[in-house]
C-alpha positions as CSV (number, residue, x, y, z in Angstrom):
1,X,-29.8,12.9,28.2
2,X,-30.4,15.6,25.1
3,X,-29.9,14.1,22.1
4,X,-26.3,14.9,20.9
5,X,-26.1,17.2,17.1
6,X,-22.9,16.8,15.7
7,X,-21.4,16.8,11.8
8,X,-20.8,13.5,9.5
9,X,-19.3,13.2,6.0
10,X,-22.1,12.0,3.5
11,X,-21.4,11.5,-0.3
12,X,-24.0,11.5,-3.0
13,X,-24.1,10.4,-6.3
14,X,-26.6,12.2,-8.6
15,X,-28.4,10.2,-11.7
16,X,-26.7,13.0,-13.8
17,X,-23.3,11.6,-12.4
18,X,-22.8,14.4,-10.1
19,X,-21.4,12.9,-7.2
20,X,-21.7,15.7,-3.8
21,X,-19.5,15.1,-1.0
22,X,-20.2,17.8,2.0
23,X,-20.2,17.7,5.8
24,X,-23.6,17.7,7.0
25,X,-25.2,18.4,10.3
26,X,-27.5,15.2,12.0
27,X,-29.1,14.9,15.7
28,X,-29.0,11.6,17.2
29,X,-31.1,9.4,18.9
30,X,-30.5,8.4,22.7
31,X,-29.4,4.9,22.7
32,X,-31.6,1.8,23.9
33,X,-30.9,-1.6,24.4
34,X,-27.3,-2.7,23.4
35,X,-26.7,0.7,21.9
36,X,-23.3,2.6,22.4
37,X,-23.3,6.5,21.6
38,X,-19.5,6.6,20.7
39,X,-18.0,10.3,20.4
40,X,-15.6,9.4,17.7
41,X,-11.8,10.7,18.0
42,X,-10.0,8.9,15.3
43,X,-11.0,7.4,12.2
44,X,-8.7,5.8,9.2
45,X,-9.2,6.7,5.4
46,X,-9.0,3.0,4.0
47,X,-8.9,2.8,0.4
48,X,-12.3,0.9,0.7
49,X,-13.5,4.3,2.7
50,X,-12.5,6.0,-0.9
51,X,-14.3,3.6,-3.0
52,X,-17.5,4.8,-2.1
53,X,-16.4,8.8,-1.2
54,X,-15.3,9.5,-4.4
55,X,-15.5,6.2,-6.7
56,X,-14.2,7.1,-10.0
57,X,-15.2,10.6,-10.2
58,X,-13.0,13.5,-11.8
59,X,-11.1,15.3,-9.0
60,X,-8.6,17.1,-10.3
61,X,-11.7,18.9,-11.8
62,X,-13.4,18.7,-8.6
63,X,-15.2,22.1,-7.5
64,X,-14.1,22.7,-3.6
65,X,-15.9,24.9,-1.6
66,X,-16.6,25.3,2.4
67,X,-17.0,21.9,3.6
68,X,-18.5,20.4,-0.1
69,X,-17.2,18.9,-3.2
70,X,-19.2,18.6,-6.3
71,X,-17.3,16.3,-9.2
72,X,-18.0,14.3,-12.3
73,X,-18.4,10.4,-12.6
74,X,-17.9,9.2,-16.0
75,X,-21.0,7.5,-18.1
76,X,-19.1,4.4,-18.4
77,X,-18.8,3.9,-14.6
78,X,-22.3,5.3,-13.6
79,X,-23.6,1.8,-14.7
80,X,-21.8,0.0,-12.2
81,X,-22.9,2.3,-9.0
82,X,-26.7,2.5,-10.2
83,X,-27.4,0.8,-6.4
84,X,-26.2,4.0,-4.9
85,X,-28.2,7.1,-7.2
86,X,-29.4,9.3,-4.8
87,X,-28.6,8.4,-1.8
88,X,-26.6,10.1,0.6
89,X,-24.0,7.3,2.4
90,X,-22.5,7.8,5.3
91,X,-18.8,6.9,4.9
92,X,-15.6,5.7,7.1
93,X,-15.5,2.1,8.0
94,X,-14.2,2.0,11.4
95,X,-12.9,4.2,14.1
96,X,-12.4,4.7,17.9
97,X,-13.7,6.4,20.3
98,X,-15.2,7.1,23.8
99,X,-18.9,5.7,25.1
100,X,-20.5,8.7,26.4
101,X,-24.0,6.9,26.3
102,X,-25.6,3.5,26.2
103,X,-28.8,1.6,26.3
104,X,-30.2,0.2,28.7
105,X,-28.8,-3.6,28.2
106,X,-26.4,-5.0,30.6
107,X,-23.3,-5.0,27.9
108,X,-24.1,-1.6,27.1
109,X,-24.1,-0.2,30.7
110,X,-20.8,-1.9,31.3
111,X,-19.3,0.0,28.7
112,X,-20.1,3.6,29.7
113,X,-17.0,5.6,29.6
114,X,-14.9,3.2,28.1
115,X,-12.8,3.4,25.3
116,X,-13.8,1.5,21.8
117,X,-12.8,0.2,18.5
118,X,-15.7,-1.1,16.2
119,X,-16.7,-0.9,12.7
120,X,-20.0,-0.2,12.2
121,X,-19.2,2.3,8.5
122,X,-20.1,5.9,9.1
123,X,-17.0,6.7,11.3
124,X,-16.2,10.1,9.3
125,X,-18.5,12.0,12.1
126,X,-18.1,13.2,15.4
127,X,-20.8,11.1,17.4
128,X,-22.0,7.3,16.7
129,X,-24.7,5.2,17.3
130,X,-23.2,1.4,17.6
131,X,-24.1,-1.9,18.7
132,X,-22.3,-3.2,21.4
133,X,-21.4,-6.8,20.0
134,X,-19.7,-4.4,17.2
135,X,-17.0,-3.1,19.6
136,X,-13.6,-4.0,20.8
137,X,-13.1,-2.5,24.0
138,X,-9.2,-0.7,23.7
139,X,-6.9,-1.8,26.8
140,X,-6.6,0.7,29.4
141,X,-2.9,1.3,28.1
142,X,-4.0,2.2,24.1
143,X,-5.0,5.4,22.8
144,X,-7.7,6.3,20.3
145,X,-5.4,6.7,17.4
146,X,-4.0,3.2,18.0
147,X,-7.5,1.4,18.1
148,X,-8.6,3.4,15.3
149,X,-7.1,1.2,12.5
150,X,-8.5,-2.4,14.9
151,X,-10.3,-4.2,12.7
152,X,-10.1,-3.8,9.0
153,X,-6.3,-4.5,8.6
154,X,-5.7,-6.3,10.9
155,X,-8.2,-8.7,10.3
156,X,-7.4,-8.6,6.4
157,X,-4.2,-9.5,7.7
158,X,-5.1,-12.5,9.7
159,X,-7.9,-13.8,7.4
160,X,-4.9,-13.7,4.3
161,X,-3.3,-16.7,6.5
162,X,-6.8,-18.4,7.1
163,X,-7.4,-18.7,3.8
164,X,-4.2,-19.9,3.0
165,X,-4.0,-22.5,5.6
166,X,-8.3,-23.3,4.8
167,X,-7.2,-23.5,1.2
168,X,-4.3,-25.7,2.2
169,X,-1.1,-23.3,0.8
170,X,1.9,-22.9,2.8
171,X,3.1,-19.2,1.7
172,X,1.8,-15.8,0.5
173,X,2.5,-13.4,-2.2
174,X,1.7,-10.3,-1.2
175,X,1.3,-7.0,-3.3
176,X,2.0,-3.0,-2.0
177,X,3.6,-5.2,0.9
178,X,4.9,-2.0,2.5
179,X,1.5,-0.2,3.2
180,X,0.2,-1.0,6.9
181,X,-1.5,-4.0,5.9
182,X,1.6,-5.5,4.8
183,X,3.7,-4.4,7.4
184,X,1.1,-6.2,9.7
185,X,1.5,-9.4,7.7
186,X,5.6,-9.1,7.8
187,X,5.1,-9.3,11.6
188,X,2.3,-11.9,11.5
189,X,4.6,-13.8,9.2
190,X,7.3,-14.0,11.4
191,X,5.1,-15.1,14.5
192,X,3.7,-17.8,12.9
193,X,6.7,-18.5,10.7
194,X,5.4,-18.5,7.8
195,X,7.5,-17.7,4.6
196,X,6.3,-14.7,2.9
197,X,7.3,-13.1,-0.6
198,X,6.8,-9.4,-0.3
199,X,6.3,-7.0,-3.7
200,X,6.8,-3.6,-3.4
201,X,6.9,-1.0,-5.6
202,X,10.6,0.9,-5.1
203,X,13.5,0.7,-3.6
204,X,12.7,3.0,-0.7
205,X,9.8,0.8,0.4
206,X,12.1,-2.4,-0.1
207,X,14.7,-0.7,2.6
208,X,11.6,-0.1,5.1
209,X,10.7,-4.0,4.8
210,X,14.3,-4.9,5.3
211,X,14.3,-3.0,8.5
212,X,11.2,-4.6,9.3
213,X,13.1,-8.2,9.3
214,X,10.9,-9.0,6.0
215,X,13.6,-11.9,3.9
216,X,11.9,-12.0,0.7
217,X,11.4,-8.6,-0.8
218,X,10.8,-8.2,-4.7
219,X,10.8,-4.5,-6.2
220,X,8.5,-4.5,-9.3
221,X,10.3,-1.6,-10.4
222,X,13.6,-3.5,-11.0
223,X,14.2,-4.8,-14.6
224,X,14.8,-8.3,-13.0
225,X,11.7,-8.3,-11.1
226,X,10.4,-11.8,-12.7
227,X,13.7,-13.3,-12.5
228,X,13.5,-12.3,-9.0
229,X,9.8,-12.9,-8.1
230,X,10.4,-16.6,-9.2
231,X,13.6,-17.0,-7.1
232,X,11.5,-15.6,-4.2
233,X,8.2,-18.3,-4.9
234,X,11.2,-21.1,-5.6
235,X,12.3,-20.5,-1.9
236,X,9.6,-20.0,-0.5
237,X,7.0,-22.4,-2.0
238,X,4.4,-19.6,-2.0
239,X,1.5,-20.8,-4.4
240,X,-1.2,-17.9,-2.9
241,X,-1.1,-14.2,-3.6
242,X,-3.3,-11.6,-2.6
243,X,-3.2,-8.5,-4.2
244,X,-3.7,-5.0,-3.7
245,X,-3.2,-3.7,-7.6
246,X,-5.7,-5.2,-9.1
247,X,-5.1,-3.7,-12.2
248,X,-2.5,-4.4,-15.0
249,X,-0.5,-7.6,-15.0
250,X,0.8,-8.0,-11.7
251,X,-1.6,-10.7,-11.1
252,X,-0.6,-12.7,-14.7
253,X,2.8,-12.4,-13.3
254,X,2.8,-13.7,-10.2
255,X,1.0,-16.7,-11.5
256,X,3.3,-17.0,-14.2
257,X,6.3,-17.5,-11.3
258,X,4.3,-19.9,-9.6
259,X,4.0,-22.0,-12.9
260,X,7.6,-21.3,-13.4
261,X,8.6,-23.1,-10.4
262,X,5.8,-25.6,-10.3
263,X,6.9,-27.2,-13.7
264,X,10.5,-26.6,-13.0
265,X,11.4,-30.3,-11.9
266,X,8.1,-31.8,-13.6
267,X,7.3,-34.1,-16.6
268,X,6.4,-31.6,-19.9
269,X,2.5,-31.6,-20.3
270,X,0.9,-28.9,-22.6
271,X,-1.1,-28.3,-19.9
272,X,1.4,-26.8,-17.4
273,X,1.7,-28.1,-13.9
274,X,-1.1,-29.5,-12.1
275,X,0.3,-27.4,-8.8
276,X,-2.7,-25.5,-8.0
277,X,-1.9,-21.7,-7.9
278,X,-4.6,-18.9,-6.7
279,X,-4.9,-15.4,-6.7
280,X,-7.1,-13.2,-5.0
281,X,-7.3,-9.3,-5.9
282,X,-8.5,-7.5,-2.4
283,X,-7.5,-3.8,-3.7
284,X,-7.7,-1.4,-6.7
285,X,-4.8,0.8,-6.5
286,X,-4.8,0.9,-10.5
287,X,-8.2,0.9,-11.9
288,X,-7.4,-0.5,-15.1
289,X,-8.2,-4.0,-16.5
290,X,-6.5,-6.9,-15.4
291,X,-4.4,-8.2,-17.8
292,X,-3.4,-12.4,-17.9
293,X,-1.2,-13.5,-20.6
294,X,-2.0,-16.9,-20.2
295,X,1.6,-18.7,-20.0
296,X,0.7,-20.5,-16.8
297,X,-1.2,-23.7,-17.6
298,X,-4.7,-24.4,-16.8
299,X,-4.1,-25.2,-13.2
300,X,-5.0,-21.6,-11.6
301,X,-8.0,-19.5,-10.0
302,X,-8.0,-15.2,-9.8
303,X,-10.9,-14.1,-7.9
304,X,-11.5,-11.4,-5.3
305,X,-11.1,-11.3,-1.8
306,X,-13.2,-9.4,0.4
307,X,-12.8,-9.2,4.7
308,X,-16.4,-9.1,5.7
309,X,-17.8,-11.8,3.4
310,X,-14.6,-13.6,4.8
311,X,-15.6,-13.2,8.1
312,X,-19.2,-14.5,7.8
313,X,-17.9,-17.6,6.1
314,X,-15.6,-17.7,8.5
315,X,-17.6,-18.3,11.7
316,X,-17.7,-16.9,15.5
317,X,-15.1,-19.0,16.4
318,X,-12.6,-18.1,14.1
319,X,-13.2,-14.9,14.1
320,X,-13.6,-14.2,18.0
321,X,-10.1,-15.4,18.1
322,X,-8.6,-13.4,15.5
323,X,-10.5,-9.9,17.4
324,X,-8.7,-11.4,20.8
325,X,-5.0,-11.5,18.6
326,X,-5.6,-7.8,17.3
327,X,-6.8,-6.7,20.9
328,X,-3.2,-8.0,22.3
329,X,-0.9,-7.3,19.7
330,X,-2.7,-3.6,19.1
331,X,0.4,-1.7,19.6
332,X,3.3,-4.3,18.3
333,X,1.5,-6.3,15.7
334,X,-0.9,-4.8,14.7
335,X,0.0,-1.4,15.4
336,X,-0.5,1.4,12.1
337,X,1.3,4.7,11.7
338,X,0.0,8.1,9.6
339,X,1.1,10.8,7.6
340,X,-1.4,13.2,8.9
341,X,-4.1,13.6,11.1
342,X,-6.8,15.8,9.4
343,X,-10.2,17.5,10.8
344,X,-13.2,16.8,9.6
345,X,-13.4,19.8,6.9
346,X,-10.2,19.4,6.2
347,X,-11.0,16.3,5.0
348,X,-12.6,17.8,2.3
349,X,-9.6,20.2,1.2
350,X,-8.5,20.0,-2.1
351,X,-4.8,19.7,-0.5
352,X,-5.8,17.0,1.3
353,X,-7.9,15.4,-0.8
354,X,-5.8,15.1,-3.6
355,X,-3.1,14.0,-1.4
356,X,-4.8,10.8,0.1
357,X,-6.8,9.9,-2.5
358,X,-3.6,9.2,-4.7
359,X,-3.6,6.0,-2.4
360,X,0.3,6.0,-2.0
361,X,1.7,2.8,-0.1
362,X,2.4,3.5,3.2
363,X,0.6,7.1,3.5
364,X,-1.8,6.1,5.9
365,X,-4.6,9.5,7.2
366,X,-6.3,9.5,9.9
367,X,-9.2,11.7,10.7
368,X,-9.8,13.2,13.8
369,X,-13.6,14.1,14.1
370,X,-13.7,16.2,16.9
């Protein structure tokens, strides 16, 4: 076969803190071995995918042109991303698409024509070269767009409750609980019937988990959200979060509920309970510090939580049999919905940009490559 030329999204950050995003043409190689060529037809925009496409840089002063971006990164944050000066990255985490080519290995023949979820990074492009043992293959039944979203929330998802039950907790707090993420979690919840307390951030999205079946929905925009959030961890037990802030004091306050209830019933020590209570940031939908007013005792952990460093600690096993769950539930479950479906130069609109890097729960984007 001719080796297939087709456009990606790169993004390049400059050692004067210029940081280029721009569509840029690239010829790839004929597969071999246990090589897929994938031709990609729908890819998400995860807020991880915007971490590295834009970081912290200055859009709103952003200069847009045909197909490129040129913007500012701040001194203070240039630090912190000298690993990446001068490259040019590849960007989009996972996708779906159809094998048009493969290598010459068994598994790769076998999957010629088929359609495929994987995530490999570098999905913002019309044509991918992957390694079969990276791939879900889509039932017959599922479309491109419903594969495209497979792995990384899904997974998230399920790897939120193996760590809770690894960790040895018997309930979740979870943050921005009406994006996809935490719709998948609602309906994970319910499967495995496990209580779940769910915070969102208005009343709107508490009315789309009620719908959902969710029981325990907390609005942090009520003025008796930490009455409430401790009413929701009494009845549920939840001593886990996992949250998709990350900024401010959502984190301090959660804690502070779980101390609340812990010490409720228990002896006074100056110490606070000795109820172990852990939360794990996984998302930065405010950049600012984390704040902790410390009024929860001594017996408590904040860390991060990331899926792939999850998955390695987690083992084949485990994590051949979460894959199988997201492969049967893909359009129940584990199914995602969008706001819009975007090309790939329009990806790089200032409309569009603007619009999905603001990172609103629930507005989900999907590009479609070609």
């Amino acid at each position: 076969m001719t080796e297939p030329h087709g456009l990606k999204i790169l993004s390049t950050l400059g050692e004067d803190g210029r940081l280029t995003v721009e569509l840029a043409e690239e010829v790839l190689p004929v597969p071999t071995g246990a090589q897929l060529l994938v031709r990609v037809e729908a890819a998400p925009i995860n807020p991880s995918d915007l971490g590295l496409l834009f970081g912290p840089a200055d859009l709103e002063k952003a200069e847009f042109s045909d197909g490129r971006i040129a913007a500012q990164v701040p001194d203070a944050a240039l630090r912190a991303m000298a690993a990446r000066l001068g490259q040019a990255m590849a960007v989009g985490n996972e996708g779906a698409g159809t094998v048009i080519a493969a290598g010459d290995a068994p598994e790769a023949q076998a999957l010629i024509g088929k359609l495929v979820a994987c995530v490999p990074g570098g999905m913002f492009a019309q044509y991918r070269l992957v390694d079969a043992s990276a791939c879900i293959t889509l039932p017959d039944s599922a479309t491109a767009e419903q594969g495209a979203s497979a792995f990384v929330n899904p997974l998230t998802a399920l790897g939120f409750v193996e760590t809770m039950k690894r960790e040895g907790h018997k309930a979740i707090v979870h943050t921005a609980a009406a994006s996809n993420l935490g719709q998948m979690l609602v309906r994970i919840a319910q499967e495995d019937g496990i209580p779940l307390v769910n915070i969102v951030r208005s009343p709107a999205q508490a009315t789309l988990l009620q719908k959902l079946g969710a029981q325990h929905i907390v609005d942090s925009s009520s003025g008796n959200f930490n009455d409430d959030l401790i009413a929701a961890i009494g009845a549920t037990g939840a001593t886990i979060g996992f949250d998709a802030i990350g900024g401010g004091p959502l984190a301090g306050q959660i804690l502070h509920a779980m101390e609340q209830v812990a010490s409720k019933d228990a002896p006074y020590s100056r110490y606070g309970s000795d109820t172990p209570k852990q939360v794990y940031i996984y998302g930065a939908l405010d950049l600012s510090p984390t704040l902790l007013t410390r009024s929860f005792g001594f017996s408590w952990n904040v860390g991060g939580w990331l899926l792939f460093p999850f998955l390695q600690r987690a083992g084949a096993e485990t994590v051949e049999r979460m894959r199988s769950r997201v492969r049967s539930g893909l359009t129940t479950t584990f199914a995602s919905h969008y706001k819009a479906r975007i090309s790939l130069k329009d990806a790089l609109s200032r409309d569009a940009v603007l619009a999905y890097n603001a990172r609103r729960t629930g507005e989900k984007y999907l590009i479609v490559p070609n």
